[in-house]
N, C-alpha and C positions, 0 to 999 in steps of 0.2 A: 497232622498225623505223621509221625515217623515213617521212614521205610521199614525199620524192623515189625512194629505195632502192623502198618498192612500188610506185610509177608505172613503174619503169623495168624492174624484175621481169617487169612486167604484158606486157612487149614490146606489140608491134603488133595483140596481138585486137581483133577490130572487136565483136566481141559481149562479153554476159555470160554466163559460162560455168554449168552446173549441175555443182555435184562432191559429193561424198559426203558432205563435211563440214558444207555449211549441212542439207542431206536431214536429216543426223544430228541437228543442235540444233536443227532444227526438228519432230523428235519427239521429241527431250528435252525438250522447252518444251508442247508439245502432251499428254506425260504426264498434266498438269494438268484437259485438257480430257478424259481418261481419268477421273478421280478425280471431275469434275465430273459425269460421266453414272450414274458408278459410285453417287456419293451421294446424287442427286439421285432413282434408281430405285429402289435397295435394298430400299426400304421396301413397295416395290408388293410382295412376294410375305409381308408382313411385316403388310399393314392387318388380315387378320381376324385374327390372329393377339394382337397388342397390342389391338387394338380389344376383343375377349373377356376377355385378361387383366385390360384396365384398367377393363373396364365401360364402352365409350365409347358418347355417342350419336352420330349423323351429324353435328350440328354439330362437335364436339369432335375425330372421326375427322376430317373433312377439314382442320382447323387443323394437327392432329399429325402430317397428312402434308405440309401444306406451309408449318409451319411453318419448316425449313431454306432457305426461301425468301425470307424477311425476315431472314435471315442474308446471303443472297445480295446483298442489294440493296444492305445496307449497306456488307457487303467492296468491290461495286464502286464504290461511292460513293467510297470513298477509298483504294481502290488506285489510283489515278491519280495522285493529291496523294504516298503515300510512295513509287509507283515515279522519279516525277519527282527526290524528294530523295534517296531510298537507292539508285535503281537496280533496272533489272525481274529482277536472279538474287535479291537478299533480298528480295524480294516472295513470290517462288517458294517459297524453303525457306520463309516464312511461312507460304504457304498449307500447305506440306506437314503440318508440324506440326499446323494445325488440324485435318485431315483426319482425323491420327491419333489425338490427342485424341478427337476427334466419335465415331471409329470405337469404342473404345473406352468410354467413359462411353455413350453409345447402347445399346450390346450388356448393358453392366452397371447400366440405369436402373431405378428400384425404383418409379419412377408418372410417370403420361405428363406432367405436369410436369417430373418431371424430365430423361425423354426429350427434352422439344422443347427445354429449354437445350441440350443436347448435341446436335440437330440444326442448332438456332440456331448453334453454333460451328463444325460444319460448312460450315454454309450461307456463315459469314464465308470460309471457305477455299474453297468454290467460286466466291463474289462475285470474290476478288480472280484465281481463275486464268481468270476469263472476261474480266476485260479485259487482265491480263499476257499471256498466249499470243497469241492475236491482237494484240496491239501488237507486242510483241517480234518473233514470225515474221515481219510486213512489216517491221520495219526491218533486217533480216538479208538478206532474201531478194532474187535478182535479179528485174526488174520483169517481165521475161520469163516466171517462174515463179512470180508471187508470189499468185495464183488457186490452184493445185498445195498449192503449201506451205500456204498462208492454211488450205486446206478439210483439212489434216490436223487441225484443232483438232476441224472435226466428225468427225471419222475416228474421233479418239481417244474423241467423246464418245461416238459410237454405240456404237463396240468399249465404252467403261465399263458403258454400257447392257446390251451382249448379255454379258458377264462377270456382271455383277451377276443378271439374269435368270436366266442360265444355274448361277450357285454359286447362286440361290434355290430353284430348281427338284431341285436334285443335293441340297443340304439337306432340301427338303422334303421329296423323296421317301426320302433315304436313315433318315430320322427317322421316318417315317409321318404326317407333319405336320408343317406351320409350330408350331405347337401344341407339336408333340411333344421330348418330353428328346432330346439329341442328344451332344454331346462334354462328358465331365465331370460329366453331371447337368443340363448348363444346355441351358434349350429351342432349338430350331431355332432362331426369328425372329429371340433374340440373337445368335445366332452369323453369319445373313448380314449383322448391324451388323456385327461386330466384324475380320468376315475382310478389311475393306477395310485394317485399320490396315497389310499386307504391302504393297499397290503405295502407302502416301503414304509409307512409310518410303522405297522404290525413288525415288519421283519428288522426294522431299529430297536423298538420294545422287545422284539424277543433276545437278540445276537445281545443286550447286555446281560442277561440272565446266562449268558452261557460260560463254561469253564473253560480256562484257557489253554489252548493245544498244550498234552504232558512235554513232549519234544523241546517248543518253546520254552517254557518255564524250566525245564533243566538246561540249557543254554544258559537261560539268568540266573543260574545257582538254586532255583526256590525248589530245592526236592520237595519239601512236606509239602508243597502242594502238588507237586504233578504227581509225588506218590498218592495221594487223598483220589488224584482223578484218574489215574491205571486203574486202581482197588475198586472206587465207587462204579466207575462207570465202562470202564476197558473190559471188569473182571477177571483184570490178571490175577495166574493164580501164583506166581512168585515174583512180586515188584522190585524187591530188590535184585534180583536179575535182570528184568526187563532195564531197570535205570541204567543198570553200569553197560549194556548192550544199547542202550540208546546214547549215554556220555562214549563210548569207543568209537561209533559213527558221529559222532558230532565234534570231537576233538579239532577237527583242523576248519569248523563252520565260526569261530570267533572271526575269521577274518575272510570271509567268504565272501565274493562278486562277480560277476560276471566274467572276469577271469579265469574263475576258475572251469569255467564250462570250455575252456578252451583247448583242444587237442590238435592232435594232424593230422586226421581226415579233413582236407577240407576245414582248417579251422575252428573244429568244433568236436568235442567227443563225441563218438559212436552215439553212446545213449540219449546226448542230444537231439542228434541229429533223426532218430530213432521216433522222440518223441514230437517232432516238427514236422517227422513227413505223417505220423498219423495225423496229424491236427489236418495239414492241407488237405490231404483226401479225405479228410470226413467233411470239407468245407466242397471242394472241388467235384462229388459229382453230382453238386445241385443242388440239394436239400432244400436250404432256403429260399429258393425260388419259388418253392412247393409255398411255402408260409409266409413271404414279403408279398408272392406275385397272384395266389391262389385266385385270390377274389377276379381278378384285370382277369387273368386266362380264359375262368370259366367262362365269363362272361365275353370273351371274346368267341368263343366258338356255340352261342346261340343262348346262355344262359340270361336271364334277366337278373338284375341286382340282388334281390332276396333269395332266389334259387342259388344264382354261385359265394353268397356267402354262407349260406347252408350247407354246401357241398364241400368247402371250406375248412367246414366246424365238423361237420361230419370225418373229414379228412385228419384231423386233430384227435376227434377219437379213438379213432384206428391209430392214432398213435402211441394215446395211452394205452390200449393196449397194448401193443407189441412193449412197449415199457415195462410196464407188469410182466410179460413174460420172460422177458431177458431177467428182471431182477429176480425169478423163480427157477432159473436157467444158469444164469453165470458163475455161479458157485458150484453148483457139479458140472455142467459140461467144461467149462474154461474158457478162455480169453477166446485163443486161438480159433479152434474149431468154427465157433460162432461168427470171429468175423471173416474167416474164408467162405462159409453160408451164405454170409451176409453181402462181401463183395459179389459172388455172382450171381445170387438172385439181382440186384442191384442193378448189374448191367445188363440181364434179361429184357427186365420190366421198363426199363431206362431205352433200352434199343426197342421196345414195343412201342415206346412213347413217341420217339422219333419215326418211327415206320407209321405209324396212325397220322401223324399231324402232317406225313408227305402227302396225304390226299387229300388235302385243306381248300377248303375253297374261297378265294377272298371276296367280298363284296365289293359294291364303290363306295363303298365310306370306307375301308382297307380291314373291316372285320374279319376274321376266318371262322367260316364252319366247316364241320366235318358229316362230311354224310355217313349213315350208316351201311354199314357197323363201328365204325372208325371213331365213331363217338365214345363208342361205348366201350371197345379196348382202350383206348385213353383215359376215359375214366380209371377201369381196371386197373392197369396199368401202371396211375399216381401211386392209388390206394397201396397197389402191391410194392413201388419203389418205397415208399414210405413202410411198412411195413418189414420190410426185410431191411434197413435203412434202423426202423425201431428198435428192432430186438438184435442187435448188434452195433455199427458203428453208431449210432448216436447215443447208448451210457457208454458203450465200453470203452471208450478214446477215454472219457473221463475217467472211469474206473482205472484205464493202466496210464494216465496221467500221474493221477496219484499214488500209481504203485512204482512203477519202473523206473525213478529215480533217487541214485543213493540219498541219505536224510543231508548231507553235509551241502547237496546241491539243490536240492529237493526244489523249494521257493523261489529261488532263482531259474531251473531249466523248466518251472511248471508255468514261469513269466515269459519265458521266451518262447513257449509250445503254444502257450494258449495267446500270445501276443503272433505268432505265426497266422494262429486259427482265424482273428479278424482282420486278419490283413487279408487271409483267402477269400472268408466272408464276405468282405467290401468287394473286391474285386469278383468275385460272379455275381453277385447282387447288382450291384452298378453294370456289369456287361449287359446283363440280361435284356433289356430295353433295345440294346443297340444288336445284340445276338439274334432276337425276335425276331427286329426288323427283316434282317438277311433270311430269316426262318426258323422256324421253330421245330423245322428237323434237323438243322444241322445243331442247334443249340443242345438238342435232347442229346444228339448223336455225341457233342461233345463229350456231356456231363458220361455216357454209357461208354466213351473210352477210358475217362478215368478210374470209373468203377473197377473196368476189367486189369488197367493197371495195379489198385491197390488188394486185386485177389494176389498178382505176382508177389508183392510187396510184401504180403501178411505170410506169404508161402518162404517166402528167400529168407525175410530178416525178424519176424515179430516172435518173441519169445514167452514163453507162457507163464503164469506170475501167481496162476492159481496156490492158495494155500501157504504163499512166502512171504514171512514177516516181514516188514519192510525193512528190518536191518539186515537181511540178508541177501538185499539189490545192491549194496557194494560188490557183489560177485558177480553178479547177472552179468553171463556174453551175449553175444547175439551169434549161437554158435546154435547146429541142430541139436545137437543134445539138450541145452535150455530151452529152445522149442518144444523139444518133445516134453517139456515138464519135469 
């Protein structure tokens, strides 16, 4: 299809329209960030389990959990560099493939050596679908919707999360333990590795059906196709505008590298730097402690096994919601707003967690319980950090991933943001064990200074992104007036 033939298709719509087909590749792309939460959690109803088998002490347990995390850092490190040259759908079936390899050799590993290789190879195929999905969905999506679509990537992760939770929990119990022989002789723990290898097979099958980012394909000269994919599935209503507005931002991406991310601030442009410090503090105040450590917690302060992975999974639905409501949210209220909400509920809820757990009571096996009430504002407490945690920083770091960087740098600074985000990840993940030990109020207390840091941070520097096409983030300051929208 020409450009002219789809400008004139387009007749007279004064808007951009929302149809079924970008919705659709926009959770076929988002699969990804399914597989991402799926692999990233798995392992939570799976620590004492391996931990017992393999003889681990704390230091060793927290490496082997978040080992798949220095997997992550490095897939995103250089998905950016091979979506630029192959294109973001063979980035996609890349990641899949890892997935199910990981899934695989994980479930059938004979010493936690050789578990964390096979997490590490996961971790490569979650790196690269944390910067693929969120690139790809804003360059598909009308600007109008592109908040909506952008937060299905956390849609997806949470759903992987409450999936993986929920087959840990239906294994465990159905086995009589993480512990225990389950299908064929082989223990439960292996088996919640191995059941993910079914949705990366699905999310291979689906990423080749999909069309490939318009942006990339005008890079390689192929207008009639990325004009076919504005018209079809964008609903732009003048393509041949949109092209020549996409080729002006892209003029100087033929020779594009890491280079070019380079400024004097500190090394690095503003906008980079911009989208590296959202990544650490959505890493930084804790989160996934909540979903690597949930099951070990609860059951540290009086829960038995099937209760705290219940509570768990419970925990995870409160997430999908708040998910849902951010993606019913972020398009009218805006970026902003939401995560300055977000930051301080955050460090509320986060400083209630640490005030509950100082009246802890340790046993002589070194367990801690909490007497009441102290139980039960903790409880509280997860739910509500997770919750305010949902419907803000956890889609919208991803939604202004994808948005807040010009297209010429786009794949490159979304490599370096999101290759940031697992470098934080690993690192509170892995502390967590040894943070515990010392206590689990000053650990909470940490995670509730960061919080309160990135309300400053959303207030001084984050600008609001609502309703600007993404070729018009070559202007984006980090001045108040762009904040203000």
């Amino acid at each position: 299809m020409s450009t002219s033939s789809a400008s004139a298709g387009a007749g007279p719509a004064p808007t951009q329209r929302l149809n079924a087909k970008v919705v659709g590749i926009s959770i076929a792309a988002a699969v990804g960030g399914f597989l991402f939460g799926f692999d990233t959690s798995v392992i939570n109803g799976a620590v004492n389990a391996l931990s017992d088998e393999f003889s681990l002490g704390a230091g060793l347990t927290g490496f082997a959990v978040s080992s798949a995390l220095l997997g992550c850092a490095v897939g995103a490190w250089f998905a950016g560099s091979l979506a630029n040259r192959f294109g973001r759908i063979p980035v996609m079936v890349i990641a899949a493939a890892l997935f199910f390899v990981s899934a695989i050799g994980s479930g059938l590993a004979f010493g936690v050596w050789d578990l964390i290789v096979w997490r590490v190879v996961g971790g490569l195929g979650v790196g690269a679908a944390s910067v693929i999905a969120p690139a790809y969905i804003a360059e598909v999506a009308p600007a109008k919707f592109r908040g909506r679509l952008g937060s299905l990537q956390q849609l997806a992760i949470v759903l992987g999360i409450f999936v993986a939770l929920l087959s840990n929990a239906l294994i465990a119990t159905t086995a009589g333990g993480s512990a225990e022989t389950f299908w064929f002789g082989v223990s439960a723990w292996r088996w919640m590795f191995m059941i993910e290898a079914v949705p990366a097979a699905v999310y291979g099958g689906m990423a080749l059906f999909l069309p490939e980012s318009p942006r990339y394909l005008i890079r390689r000269g192929e207008v009639d196709r990325a004009s076919k994919v504005l018209y079809d599935y964008t609903g732009e209503p003048d393509v041949n505008l949109k092209i020549e507005q996409i080729r002006t931002t892209l003029e100087r991406e033929d020779t594009e590298s890491l280079r070019d991310l380079v400024g004097e601030r500190f090394g690095l442009k503003p906008i980079v730097w911009l989208g590296i410090l959202l990544s650490l503090f959505q890493q930084l105040v804790g989160i996934n402690v909540i979903f690597y450590y949930s099951t070990t917690l609860w059951q540290s302060v009086g829960f038995d096994e099937s209760q705290a992975l219940l509570t768990s999974t419970f925990t995870s639905v409160m997430n999908i919601v708040a998910t849902i409501i951010a993606i019913l949210l972020v398009d009218r209220v805006g970026r902003r707003v939401m995560l300055l909400v977000g930051s301080a509920g955050m460090a509320v809820s986060l400083a209630l967690m640490a005030l509950a757990f100082s009246f802890g009571q340790a046993g002589a096996d070194g367990s801690v319980s909490l007497p009441d009430p102290w139980s039960t504002v903790a409880l509280i407490a997860a739910n509500a950090f997770v919750m305010f945690f949902g419907t803000t920083w956890g889609p919208l770091v991803w939604v202004l991933l994808g948005e807040i960087f010009p297209n010429r740098i786009r794949a490159s600074a979304l490599a370096v943001a999101a290759a940031a985000q697992w470098a934080a990840n690993w690192a509170v993940s892995a502390s967590f064990p040894t943070l515990s030990d010392i206590g689990l109020t000053f650990a909470y207390g940490l995670y509730a200074g960061f919080a309160a840091l990135s309300l400053v941070f959303v207030y001084l520097w984050v600008p609001e992104t609502k309703d600007r096409e993404l070729e018009d983030m070559d202007s984006l300051r980090l001045s108040r007036s762009s904040r203000r929208g």
